[in-house]
C-alpha positions as a Markdown table, in Angstrom:
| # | Residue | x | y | z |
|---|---|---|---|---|
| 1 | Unk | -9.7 | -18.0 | 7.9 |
| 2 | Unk | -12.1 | -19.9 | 9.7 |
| 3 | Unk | -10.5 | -22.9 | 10.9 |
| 4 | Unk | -13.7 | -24.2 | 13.1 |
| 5 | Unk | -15.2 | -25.0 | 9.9 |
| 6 | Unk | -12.7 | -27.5 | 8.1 |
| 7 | Unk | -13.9 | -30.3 | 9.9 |
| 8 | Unk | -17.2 | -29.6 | 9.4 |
| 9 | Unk | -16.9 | -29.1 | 5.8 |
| 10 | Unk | -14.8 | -32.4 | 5.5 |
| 11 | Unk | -17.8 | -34.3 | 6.4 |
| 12 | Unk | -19.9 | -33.1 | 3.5 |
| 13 | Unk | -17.3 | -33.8 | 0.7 |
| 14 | Unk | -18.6 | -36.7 | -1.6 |
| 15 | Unk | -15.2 | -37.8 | -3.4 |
| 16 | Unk | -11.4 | -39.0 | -2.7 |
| 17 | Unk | -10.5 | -36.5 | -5.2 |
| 18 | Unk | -12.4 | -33.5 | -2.8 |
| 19 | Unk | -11.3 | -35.0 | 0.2 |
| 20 | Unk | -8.0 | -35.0 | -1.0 |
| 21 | Unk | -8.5 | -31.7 | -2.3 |
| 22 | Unk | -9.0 | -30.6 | 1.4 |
| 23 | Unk | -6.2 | -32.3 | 2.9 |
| 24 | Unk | -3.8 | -29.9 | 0.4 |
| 25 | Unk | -6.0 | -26.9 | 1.3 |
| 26 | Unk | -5.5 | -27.4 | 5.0 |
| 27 | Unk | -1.9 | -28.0 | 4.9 |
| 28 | Unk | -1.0 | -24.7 | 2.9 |
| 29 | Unk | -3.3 | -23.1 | 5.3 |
| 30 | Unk | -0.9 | -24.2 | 8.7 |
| 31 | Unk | 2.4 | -24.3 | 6.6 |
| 32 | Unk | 2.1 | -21.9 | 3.8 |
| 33 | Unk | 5.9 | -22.2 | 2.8 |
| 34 | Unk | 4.9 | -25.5 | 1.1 |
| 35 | Unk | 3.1 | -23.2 | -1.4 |
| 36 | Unk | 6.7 | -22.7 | -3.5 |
| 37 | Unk | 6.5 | -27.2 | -3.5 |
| 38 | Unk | 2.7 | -26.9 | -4.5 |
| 39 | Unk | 3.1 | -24.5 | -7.2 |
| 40 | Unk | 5.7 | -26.1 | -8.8 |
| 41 | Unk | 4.4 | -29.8 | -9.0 |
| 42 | Unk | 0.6 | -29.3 | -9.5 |
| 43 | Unk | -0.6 | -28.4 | -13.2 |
| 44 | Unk | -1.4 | -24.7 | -13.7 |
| 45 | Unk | -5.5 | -24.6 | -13.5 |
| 46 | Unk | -7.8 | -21.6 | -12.0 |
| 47 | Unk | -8.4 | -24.3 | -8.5 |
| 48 | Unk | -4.6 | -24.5 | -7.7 |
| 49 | Unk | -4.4 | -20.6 | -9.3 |
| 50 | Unk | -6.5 | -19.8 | -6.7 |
| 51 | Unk | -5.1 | -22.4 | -3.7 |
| 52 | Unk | -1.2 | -20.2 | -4.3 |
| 53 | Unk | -3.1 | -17.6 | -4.5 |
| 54 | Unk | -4.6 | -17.6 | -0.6 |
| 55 | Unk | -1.6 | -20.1 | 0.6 |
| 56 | Unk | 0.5 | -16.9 | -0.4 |
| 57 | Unk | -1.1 | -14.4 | 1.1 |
| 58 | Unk | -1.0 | -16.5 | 4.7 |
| 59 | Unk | 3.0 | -16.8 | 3.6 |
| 60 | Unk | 2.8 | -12.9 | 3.6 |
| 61 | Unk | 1.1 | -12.4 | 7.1 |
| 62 | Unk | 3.3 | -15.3 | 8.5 |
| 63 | Unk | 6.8 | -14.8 | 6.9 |
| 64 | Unk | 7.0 | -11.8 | 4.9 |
| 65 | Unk | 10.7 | -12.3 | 4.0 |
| 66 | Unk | 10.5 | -15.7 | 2.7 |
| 67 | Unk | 7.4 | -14.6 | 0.6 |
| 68 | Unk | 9.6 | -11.9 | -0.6 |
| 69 | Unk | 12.7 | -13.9 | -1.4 |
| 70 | Unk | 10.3 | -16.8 | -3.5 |
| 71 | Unk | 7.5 | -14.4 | -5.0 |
| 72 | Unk | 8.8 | -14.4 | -8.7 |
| 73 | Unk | 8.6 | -18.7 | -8.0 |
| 74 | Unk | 5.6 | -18.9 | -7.4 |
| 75 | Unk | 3.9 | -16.6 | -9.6 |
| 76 | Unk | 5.9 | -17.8 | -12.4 |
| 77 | Unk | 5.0 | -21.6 | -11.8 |
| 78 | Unk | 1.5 | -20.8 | -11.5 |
| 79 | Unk | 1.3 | -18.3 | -14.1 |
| 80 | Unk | -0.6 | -16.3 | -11.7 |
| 81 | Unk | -2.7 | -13.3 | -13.7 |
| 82 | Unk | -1.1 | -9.9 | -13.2 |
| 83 | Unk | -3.7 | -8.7 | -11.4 |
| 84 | Unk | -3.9 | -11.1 | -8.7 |
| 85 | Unk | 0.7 | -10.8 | -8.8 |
| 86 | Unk | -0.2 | -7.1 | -8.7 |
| 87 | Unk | -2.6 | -7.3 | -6.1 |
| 88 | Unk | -0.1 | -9.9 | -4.1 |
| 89 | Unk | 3.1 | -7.4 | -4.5 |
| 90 | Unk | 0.7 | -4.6 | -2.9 |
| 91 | Unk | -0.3 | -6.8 | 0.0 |
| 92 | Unk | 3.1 | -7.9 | 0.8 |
| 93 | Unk | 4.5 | -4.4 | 0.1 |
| 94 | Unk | 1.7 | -2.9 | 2.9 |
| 95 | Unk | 3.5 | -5.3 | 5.6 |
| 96 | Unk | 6.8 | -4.1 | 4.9 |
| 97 | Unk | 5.8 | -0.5 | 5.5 |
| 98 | Unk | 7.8 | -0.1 | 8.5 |
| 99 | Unk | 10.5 | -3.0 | 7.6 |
| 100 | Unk | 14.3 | -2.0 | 8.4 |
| 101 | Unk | 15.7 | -4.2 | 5.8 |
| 102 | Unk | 17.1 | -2.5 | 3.3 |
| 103 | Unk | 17.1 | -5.1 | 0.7 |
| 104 | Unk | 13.2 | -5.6 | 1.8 |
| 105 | Unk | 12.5 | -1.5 | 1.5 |
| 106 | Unk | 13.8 | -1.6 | -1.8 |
| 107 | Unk | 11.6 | -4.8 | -3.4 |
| 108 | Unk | 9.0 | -2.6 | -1.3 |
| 109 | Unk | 9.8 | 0.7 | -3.4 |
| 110 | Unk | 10.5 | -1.3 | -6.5 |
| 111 | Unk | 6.8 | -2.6 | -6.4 |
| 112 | Unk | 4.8 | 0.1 | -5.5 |
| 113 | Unk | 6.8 | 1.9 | -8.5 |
| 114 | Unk | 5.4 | -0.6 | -10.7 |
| 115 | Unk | 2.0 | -0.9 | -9.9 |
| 116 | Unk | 1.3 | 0.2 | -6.2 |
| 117 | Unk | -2.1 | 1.1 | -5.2 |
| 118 | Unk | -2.5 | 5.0 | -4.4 |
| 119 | Unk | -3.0 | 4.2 | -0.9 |
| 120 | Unk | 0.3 | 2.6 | -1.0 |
| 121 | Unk | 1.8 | 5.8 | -2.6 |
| 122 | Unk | 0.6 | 7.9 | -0.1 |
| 123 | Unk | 1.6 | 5.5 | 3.1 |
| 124 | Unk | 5.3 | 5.6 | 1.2 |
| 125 | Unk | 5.1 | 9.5 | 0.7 |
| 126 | Unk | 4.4 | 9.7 | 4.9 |
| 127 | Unk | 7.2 | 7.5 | 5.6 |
| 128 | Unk | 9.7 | 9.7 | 3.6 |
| 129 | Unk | 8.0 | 12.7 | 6.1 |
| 130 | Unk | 8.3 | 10.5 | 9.0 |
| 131 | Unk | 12.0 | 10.5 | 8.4 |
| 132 | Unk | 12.5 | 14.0 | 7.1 |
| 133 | Unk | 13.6 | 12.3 | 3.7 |
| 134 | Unk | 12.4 | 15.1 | 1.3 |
| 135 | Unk | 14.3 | 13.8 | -1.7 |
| 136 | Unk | 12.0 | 11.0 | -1.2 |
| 137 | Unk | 9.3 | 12.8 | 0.0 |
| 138 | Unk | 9.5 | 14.6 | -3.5 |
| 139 | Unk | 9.2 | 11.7 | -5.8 |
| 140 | Unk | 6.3 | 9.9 | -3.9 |
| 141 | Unk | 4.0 | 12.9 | -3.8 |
| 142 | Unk | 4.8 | 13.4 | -7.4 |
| 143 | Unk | 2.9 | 9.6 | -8.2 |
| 144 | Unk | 0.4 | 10.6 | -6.3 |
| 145 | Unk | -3.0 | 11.9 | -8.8 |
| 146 | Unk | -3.2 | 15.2 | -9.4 |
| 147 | Unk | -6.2 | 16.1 | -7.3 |
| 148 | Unk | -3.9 | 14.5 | -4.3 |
| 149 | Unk | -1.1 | 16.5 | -5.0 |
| 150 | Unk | -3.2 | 19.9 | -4.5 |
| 151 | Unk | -4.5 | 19.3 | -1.4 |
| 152 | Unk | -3.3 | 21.4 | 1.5 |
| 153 | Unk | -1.7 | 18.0 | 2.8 |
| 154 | Unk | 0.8 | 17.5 | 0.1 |
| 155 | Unk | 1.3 | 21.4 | -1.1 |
| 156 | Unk | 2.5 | 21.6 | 2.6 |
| 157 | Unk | 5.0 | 19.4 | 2.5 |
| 158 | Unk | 6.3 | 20.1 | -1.3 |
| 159 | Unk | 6.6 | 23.6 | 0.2 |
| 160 | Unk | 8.6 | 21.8 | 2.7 |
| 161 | Unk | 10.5 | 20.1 | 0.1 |
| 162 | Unk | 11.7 | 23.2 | -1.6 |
| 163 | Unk | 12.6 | 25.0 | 1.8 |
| 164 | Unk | 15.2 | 21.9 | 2.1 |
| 165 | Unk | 16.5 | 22.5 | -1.3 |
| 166 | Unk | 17.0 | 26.1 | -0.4 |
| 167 | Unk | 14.2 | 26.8 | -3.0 |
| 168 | Unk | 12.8 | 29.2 | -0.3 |
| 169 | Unk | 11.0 | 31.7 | -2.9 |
| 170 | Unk | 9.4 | 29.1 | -4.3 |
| 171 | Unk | 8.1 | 27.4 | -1.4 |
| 172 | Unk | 6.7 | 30.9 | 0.3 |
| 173 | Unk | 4.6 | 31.3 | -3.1 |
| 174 | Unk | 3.5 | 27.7 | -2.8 |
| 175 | Unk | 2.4 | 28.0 | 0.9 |
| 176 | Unk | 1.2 | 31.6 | 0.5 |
| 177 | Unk | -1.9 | 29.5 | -1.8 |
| 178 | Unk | -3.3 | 27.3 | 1.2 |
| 179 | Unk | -3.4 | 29.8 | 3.9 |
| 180 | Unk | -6.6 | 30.8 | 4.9 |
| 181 | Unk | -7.8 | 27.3 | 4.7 |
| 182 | Unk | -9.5 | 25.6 | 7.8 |
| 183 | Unk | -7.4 | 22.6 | 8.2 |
| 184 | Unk | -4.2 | 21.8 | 10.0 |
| 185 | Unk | -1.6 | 22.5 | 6.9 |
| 186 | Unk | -3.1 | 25.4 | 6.0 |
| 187 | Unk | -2.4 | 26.5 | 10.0 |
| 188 | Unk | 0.9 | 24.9 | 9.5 |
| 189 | Unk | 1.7 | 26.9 | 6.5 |
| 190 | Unk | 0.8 | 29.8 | 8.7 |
| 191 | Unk | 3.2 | 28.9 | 11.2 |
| 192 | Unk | 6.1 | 28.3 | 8.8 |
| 193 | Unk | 5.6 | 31.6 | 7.4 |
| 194 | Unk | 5.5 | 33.8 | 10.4 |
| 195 | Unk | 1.9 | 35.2 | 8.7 |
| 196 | Unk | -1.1 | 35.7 | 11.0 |
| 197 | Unk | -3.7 | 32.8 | 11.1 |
| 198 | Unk | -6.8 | 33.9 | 8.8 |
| 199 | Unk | -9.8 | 31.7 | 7.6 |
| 200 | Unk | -11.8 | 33.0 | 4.6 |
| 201 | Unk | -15.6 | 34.1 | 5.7 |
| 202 | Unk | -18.9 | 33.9 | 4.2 |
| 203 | Unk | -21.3 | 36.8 | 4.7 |
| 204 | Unk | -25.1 | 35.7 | 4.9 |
| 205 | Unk | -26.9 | 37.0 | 2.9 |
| 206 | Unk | -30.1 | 37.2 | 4.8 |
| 207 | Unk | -31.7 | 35.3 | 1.6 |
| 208 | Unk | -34.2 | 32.2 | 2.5 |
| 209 | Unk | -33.4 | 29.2 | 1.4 |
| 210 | Unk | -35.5 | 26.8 | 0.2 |
């Protein structure tokens, strides 16, 4: 991403092939839509796997949509790893976060589903809050690991969950287990409940430590 240094570099390549090299690289780099032409008409090897690779990612920072609408191109003419199609799904995905396409939301979803990063999981699960979508709220705290769904973050909003779906037994015994907690949900949970705000104490010993 440092343009500065193309020129400079230039100078130092020894071949036409190199040079030519260059001239491709730099041309993804300003028009990265040419990277659906590129992959189709330059033979599959690791330098033009990895040339898609970056010319898609600029695609994804400078068009989302059209990277979108001609991912399953490209990675199928470059027989892109499914690591780095992984990897490029999640990085697109993380700019359509806030998208109001529908159609876009749903490759989003679709994605993340299929091999999202946790982080991803969790940014999905605070959208579904941010809208007061607890259906969805639901199903993406349920991807989320274990040890993420316990926290006093996401028992919170389950408890939340199951207060919308007129589960209200259910959520008062869920919420009834964070209070007491010195954080913000377990204050929350508090709130919600109508129950006095206690934190759990430690009594000092009076023992030295060493």
């Amino acid at each position: 991403n440092n343009t500065r240094l193309f020129g400079y570099l230039d100078n130092m390549l020894a071949t036409d092939s190199a040079r030519s090299q260059s001239t491709i690289l730099q041309h993804l780099y300003k028009k990265p839509k040419g990277v659906v032409a590129f992959s189709q008409s330059n033979p599959v090897n690791p330098f033009n796997q990895t040339l898609t690779e970056l010319a898609f990612k600029q695609l994804i920072r400078k068009d989302t949509k059209q990277a979108v609408r001609v991912f399953n191109q490209v990675m199928s003419a470059q027989k892109l790893p499914q690591a780095i199609q992984t990897n490029l799904a999640n990085y697109a995905s993380s700019w359509l976060t806030n998208t109001d396409s529908d159609q876009l939301a749903k490759w989003r979803d679709t994605k993340i589903k299929q091999g999202g990063s946790v982080s991803l999981m969790e940014r999905r699960a605070r959208l579904a809050v941010q809208f007061n979508d607890w259906q969805s709220v639901d199903k993406w705290i349920k991807r989320l690991p274990q040890t993420m769904q316990n926290s006093t973050r996401w028992q919170y909003w389950l408890g939340r969950v199951e207060f919308a779906q007129g589960k209200d037994k259910q959520a008062k015994q869920r919420l009834k287990k964070i209070l007491g907690h010195r954080d913000f949900y377990s204050v929350a949970a508090a709130n919600l409940l109508g129950e006095p705000i206690r934190y759990e104490s430690q009594i000092l010993t009076g023992k030295q430590v060493d």
